[in-house]
N, C-alpha and C positions, 0 to 999 in steps of 0.2 A: 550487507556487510557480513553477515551469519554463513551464508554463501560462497560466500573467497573467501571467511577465513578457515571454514572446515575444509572449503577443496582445495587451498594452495597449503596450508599449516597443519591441518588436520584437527578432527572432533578435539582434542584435550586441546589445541590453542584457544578454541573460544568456549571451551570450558572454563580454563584462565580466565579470560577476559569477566568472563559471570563471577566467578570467586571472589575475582579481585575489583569487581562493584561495590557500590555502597548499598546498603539493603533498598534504598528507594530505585536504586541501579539496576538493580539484580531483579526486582520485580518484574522491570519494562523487560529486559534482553532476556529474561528467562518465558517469557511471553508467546504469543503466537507474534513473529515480523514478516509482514509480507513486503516483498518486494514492493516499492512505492506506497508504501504506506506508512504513516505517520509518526515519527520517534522524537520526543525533545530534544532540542539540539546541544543540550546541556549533556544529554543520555552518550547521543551520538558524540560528540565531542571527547567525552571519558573513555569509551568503546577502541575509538578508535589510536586513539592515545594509547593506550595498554596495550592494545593487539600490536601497535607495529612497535613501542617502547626497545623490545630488545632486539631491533635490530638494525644495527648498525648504517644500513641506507636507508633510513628510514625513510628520509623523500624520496626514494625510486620505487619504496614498497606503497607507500600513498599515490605514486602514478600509478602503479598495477591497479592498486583498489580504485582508486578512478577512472581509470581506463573498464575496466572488469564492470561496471554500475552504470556505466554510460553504454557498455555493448549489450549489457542484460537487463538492464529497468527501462528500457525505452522500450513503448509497444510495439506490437509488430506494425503496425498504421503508421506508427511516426517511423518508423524507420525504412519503412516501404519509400513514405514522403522522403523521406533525405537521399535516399538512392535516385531519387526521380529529381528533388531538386538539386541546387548548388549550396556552394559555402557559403554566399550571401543570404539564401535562406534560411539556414541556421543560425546564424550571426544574427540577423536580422532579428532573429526572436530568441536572441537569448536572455532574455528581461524575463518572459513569459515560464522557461526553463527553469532560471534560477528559482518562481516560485512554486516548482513542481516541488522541489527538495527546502526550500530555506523559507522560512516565515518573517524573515527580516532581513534590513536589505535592498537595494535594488542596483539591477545590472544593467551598464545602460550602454547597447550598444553606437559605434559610430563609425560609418564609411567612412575611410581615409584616402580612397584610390583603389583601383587596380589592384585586389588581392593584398588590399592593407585595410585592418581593420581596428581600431582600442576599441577596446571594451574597458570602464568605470564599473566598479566596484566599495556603493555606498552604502556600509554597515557598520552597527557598531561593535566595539572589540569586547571579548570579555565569552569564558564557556559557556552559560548558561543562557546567553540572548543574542547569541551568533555563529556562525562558522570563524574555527579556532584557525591560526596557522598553517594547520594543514592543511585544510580545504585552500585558503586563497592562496597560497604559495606554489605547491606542487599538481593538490588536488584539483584546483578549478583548468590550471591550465592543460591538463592530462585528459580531461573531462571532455575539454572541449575541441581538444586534439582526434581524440575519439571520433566522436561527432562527425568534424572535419572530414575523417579517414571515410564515414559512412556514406559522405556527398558523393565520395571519388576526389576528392583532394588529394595531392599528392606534395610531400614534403611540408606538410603542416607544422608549423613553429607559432607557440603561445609561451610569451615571454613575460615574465611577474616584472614589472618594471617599478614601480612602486608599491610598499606595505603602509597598510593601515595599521596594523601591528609594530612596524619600526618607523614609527613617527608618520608615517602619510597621511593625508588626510583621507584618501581613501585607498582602494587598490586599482591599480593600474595594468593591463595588456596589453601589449601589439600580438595584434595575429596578422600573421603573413603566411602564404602556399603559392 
């Protein structure tokens, strides 16, 4: 996150973002962050909040950032594998994915046909013990659009079809390509 926000916003936007932490905040993101390594989701959630706050798209700016973390935290091995496999092998493990990044949760995929896939999305709501909003709404499906693009999928669509945040019991996707 420290990554896009200084290469797309520049150093003083995630300056911001530290300032405007709370001192337990400010300890983690002023921190060593490595790529794929371990942030509370309470931390991440505030982070990411603040960083895209003033701007206007803000779900187009949470695709970039998802899109940008799924083309650069994925190792070079897993991405080797998704070039060589297909979208159903992504899909297929995206349960395993989700708990690269999220400690709560699980993602469960399901074949539907022919280049149709849902994905289930059972977490619970709340900053400090889940992925906020942003993540299931714009974020997850930009993520996994990414992804998708890495197999050689072509016209990948990842549609939020239900929130667990607006009333759902959980969250919902169709993937289609």
């Amino acid at each position: 996150m420290r990554n896009y926000a200084v290469q797309t916003y520049g150093q003083q936007a995630w300056s911001t973002v530290v300032e405007r932490a709370s001192r337990e905040d400010r300890e983690v993101l002023s921190g060593m962050l490595l790529a794929g390594g371990w942030v509370p989701i309470g931390v991440v959630n505030r982070a990411v909040t603040t960083l895209l706050a003033e701007h206007r798209t803000r779900d187009d700016e949470m695709r970039k950032l998802s899109a940008f973390i799924a083309d650069n935290d994925l190792g070079t091995v897993y991405k080797m594998a998704l070039r060589f496999g297909s979208p159903e092998f992504l899909l297929s493990r995206t349960g395993s994915l989700w708990n690269r990044y999220f400690d709560s949760g699980t993602l469960t995929p399901k074949d539907m046909g022919p280049r149709h896939w849902r994905l289930t999305l059972d977490a619970p709501v709340g900053d400090d013990v889940a992925p906020n909003q942003l993540f299931c709404g714009p974020g997850c499906p930009a993520w996994i659009e990414m992804g998708l693009r890495l197999t050689g999928a072509t016209n990948a669509s990842v549609r939020h079809t239900e929130c667990r945040y607006s009333n759902g019991s959980s969250c919902s996707y169709v993937v289609t390509w």
